[in-house]
C-alpha positions in Angstrom: 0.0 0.0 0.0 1.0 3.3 -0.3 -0.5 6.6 1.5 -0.5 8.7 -1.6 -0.3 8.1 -4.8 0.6 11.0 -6.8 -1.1 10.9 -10.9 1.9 13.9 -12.6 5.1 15.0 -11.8 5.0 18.5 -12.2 5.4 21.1 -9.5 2.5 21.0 -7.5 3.1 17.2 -7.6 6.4 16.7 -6.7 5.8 20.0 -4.0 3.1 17.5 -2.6 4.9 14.3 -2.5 8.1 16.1 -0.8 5.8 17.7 1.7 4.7 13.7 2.0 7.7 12.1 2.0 9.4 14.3 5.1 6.2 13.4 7.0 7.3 9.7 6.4 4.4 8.7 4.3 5.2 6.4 1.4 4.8 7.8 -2.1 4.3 6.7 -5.6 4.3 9.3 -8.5 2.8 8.3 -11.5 3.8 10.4 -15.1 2.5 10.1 -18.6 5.2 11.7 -19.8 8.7 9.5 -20.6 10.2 12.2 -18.4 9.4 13.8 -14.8 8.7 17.3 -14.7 5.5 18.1 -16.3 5.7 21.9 -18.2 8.6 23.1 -16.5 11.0 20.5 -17.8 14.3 22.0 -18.9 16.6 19.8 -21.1 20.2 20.9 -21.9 20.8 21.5 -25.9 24.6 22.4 -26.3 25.4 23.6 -23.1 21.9 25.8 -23.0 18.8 24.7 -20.5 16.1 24.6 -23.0 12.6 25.3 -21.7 11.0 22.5 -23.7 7.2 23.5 -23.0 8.0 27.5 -23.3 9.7 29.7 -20.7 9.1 29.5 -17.2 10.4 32.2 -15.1 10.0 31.9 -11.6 8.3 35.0 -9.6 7.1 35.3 -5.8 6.6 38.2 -3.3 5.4 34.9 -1.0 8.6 34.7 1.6 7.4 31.4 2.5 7.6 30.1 -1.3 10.4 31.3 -1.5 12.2 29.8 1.6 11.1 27.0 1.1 11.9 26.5 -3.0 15.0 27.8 -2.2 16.1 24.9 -0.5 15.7 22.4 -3.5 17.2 24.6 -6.0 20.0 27.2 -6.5 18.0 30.5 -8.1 20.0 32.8 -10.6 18.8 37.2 -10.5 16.9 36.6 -13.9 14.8 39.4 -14.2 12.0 39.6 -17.3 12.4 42.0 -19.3 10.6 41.3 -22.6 10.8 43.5 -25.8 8.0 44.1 -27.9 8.5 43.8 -32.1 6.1 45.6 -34.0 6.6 45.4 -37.5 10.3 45.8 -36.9 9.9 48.8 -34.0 10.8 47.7 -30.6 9.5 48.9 -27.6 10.4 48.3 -23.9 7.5 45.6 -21.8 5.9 46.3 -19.3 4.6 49.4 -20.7 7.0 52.3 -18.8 8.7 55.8 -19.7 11.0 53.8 -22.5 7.4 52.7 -23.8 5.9 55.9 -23.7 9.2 57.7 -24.9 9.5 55.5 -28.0 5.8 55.4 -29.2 5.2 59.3 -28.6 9.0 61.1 -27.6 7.5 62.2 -24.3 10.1 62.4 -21.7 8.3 63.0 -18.3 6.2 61.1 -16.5 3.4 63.7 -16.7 3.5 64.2 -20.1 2.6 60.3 -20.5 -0.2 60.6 -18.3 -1.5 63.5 -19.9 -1.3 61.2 -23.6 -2.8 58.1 -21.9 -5.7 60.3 -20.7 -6.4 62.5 -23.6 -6.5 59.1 -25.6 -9.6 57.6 -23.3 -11.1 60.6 -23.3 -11.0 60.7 -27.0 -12.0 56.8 -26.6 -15.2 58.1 -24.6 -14.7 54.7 -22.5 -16.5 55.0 -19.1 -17.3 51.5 -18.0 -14.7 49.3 -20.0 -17.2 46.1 -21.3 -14.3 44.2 -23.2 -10.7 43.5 -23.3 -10.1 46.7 -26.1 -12.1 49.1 -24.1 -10.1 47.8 -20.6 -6.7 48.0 -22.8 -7.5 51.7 -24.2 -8.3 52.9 -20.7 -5.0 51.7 -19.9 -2.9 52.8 -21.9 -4.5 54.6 -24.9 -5.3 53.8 -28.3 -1.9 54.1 -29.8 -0.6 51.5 -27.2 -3.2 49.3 -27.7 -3.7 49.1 -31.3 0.4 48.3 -31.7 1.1 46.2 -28.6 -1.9 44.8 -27.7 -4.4 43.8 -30.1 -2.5 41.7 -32.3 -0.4 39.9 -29.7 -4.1 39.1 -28.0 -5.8 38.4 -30.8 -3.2 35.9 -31.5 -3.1 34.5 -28.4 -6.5 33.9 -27.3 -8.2 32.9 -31.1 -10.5 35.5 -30.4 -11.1 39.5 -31.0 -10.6 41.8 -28.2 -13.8 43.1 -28.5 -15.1 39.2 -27.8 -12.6 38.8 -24.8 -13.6 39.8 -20.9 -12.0 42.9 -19.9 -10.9 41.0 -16.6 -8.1 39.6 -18.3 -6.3 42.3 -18.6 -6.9 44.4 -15.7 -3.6 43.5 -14.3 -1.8 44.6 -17.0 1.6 46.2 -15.6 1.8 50.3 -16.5 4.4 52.6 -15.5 5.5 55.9 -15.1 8.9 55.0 -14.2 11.9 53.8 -16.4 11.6 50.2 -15.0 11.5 46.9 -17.3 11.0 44.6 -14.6 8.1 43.0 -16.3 6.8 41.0 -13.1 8.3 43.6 -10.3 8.4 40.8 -8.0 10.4 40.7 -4.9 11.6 37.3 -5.5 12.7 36.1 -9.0 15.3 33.9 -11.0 15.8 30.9 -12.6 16.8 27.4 -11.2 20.7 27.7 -12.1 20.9 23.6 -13.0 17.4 24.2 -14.8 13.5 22.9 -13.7 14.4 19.4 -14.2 16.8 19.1 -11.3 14.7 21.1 -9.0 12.0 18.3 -9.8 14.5 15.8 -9.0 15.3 17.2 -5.7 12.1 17.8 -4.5 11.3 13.8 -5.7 14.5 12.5 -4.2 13.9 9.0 -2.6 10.4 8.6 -4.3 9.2 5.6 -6.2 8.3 7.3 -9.9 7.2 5.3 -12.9 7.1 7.1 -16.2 5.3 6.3 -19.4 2.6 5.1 -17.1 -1.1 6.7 -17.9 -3.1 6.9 -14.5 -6.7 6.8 -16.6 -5.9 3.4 -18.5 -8.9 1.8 -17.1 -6.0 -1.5 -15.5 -3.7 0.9 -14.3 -6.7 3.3 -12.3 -8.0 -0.2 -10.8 -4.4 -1.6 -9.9 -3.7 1.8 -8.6 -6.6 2.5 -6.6 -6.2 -0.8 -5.0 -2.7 0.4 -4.1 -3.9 4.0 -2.7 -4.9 5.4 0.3 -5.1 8.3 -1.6 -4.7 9.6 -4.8 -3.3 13.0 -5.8 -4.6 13.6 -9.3 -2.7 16.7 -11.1 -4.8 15.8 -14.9 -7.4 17.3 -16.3 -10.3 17.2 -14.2 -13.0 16.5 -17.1 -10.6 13.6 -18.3 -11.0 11.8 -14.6 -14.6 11.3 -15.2 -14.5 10.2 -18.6 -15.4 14.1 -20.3 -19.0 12.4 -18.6 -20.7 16.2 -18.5 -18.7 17.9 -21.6 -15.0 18.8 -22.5 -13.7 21.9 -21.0 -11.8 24.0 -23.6 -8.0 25.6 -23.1 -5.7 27.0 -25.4 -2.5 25.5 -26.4 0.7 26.2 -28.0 2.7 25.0 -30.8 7.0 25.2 -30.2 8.9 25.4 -33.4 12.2 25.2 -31.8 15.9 25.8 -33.6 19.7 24.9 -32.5 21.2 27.8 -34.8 25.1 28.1 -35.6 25.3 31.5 -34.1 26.2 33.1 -30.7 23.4 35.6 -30.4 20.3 35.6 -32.2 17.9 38.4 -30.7 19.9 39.9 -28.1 17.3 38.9 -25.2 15.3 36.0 -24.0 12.0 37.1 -24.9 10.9 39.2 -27.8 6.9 39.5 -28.7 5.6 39.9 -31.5 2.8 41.7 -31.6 1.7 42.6 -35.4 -1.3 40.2 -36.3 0.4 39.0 -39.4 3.1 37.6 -37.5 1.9 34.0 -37.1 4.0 33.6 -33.7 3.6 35.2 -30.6 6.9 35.1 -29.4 10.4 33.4 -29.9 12.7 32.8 -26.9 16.0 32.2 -26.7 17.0 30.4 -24.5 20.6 31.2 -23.7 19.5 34.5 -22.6 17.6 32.9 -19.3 21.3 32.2 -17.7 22.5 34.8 -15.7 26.3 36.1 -17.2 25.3 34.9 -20.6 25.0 38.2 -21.6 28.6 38.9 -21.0 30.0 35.1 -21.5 27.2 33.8 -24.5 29.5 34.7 -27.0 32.2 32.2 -25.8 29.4 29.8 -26.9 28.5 30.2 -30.8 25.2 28.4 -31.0 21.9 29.1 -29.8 18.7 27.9 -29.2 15.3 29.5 -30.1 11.5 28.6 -29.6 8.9 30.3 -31.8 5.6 30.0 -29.9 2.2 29.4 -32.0 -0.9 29.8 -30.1 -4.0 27.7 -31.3 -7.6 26.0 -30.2 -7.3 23.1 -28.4 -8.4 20.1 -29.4 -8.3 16.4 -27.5 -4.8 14.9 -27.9 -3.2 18.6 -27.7 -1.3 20.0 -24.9 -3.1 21.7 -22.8 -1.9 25.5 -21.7 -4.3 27.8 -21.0 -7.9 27.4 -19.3 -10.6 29.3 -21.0 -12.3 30.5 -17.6 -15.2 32.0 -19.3 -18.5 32.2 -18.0 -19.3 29.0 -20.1 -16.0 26.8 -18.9 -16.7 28.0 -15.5 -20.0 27.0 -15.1 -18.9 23.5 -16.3 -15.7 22.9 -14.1 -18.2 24.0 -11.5 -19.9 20.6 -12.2 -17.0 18.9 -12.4 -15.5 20.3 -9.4 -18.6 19.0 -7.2 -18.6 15.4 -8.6 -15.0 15.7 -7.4 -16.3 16.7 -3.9 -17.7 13.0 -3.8 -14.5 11.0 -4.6 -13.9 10.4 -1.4 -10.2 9.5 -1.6 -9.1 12.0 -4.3 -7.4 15.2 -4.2 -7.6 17.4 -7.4 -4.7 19.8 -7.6 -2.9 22.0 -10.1 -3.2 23.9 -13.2 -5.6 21.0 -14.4 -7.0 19.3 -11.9 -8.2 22.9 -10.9 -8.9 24.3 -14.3 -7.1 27.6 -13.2 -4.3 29.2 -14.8 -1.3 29.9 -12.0 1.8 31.5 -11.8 4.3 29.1 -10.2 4.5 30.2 -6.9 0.5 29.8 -6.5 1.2 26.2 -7.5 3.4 25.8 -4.8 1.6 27.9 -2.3 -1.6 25.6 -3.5 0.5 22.5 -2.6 2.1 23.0 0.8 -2.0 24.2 1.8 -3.2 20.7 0.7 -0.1 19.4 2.3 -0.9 21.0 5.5 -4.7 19.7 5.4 -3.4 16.4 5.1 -1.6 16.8 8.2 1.7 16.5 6.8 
């Protein structure tokens, strides 16, 4: 028997069966995958940590996440700072004073607040009702139509007009000349990569990969074996898609090993046109701390373009779609999951909820801590 047996070995599994293990409590961990680390998997390519399921960048004001992270993994002083492309004019992200000064050669704070607002005004937005009207009373038409409308459009399959206004409401605007996208107290990437701060967290754990928890023998054999079951899937897939199929997006990785030392100059550029078919392309090299000053003593690189697109069964899936509609049906979900007596949904999936890592983790050591452990 085992007390828990944990179905994916991403972080809010592997958070859950260290949290397990220290209370002495025997664990299995089951993954799909052929490899353990569910989206955050890094793989070195050349020398370079390759973010195999697009870039992760950790980010935390949570001291205790971050105490307690920090003792599985060694973190570097990444620090986002994303450039948009627009039809081959850059611009500094989040939106600050470089922002403002490229798009409209203002140079005071003041004078970019006094273009934002003469744009709404112009805009005659009151009560924003949709993403464009939330994005305009933001940051102004000029803004919007460049940087945002294309790059959303792209990334959610939808126009802005048809998107919830919500979803944007937390979009980072500044009046300082500061391109710290997330402006997080703690942030950095694992120095050794994601996949070794899996392994540590998993060390001494029984793990079986290539091993699919819903095959109908392995969920009886397994079950059988369980006290309890940690189940990190998709919820709607762990009762058959019984009451419907709950939609995400996903994402399509075209990625390259190129012959040359430096390929954008930065790990993230966006690109934000509509015609652009790609959202992004990373590179990868450019996650490592000193890489800037040392990647030319390595003469390859590695970049990912990212390609957003509907989800369909057999996909990847990315990004919930928490609209009113999805909602309403993990809802249902989520109370036939009340009933399973000896399961415990968690994660990105199980939860239908997009979250930054740290919430993962946060998430994890709560259920932890319910469990006693």
């Amino acid at each position: 028997m085992y007390d828990y047996v944990i179905v994916g070995s991403g972080l809010y599994g592997a958070v859950f069966a260290q949290r397990a293990m220290a209370a002495g409590k025997k664990v299995l961990v089951l993954e799909k995958r052929d490899h353990i680390g569910g989206n955050i998997y890094t793989e070195d390519t050349e020398g370079i940590q390759v973010h195999r399921y697009g870039a992760h960048i950790f980010h935390t004001n949570n001291k205790e996440v971050w105490n307690y992270i920090t003792k599985f993994a060694e973190f570097n002083r990444y620090t986002n700072s994303p450039v948009a492309n627009y039809k081959g004019e850059l611009f500094s992200l989040p939106f600050n004073m470089y922002t403002f000064h490229a798009m409209w050669g203002v140079v005071t704070p003041q004078q970019a607040a006094e273009k934002i607002e003469q744009q709404r005004k112009a805009a005659g937005i009151t009560e924003p009702k949709n993403l464009e009207e939330q994005a305009i009373s933001l940051v102004g038409t000029d803004i919007y139509e460049k940087l945002i409308k294309g790059y959303t459009q792209k990334q959610w399959g939808r126009k802005c007009t048809d998107l919830p206004a919500f979803i944007i409401k937390r979009l980072p605007v500044r009046l300082t000349f500061d391109n710290n996208y997330f402006n997080a107290l703690y942030q950095g990437i694992p120095t050794e990569g994601y996949t070794k701060l899996i392994e540590n967290l998993l060390s001494g754990a029984e793990i079986r990969c290539n091993t699919d928890y819903l095959d109908p023998a392995v969920k009886a054999e397994m079950d059988g074996m369980a006290k309890k079951v940690v189940y990190t899937g998709p919820i709607d897939a762990y009762f058959g898609h019984s009451l419907g199929t709950l939609e995400y997006r996903t994402v399509r990785f075209e990625t390259e090993l190129l012959a040359e030392a430096n390929y954008q100059g930065n790990a993230v550029v966006n690109y934000t046109d509509a015609e652009t078919p790609y959202t992004r392309i990373i590179e990868h090299k450019w996650f490592t701390f000193g890489k800037d000053t040392a990647g030319n003593d390595l003469p390859k690189t590695v970049i990912s373009r990212e390609y957003p697109a509907e989800w369909k069964p057999g996909d990847e899936p990315y990004y919930p779609v928490n609209d009113e509609k999805n909602t309403a049906l993990y809802e249902q979900y989520k109370a036939l999951g009340e009933k399973e007596g000896k399961v415990i949904f968690g994660g990105r999936l199980g939860q239908y909820r997009y979250y930054d890592m740290d919430a993962v983790i946060a998430e994890a050591l709560k259920q932890a801590q319910t469990e006693g452990l």
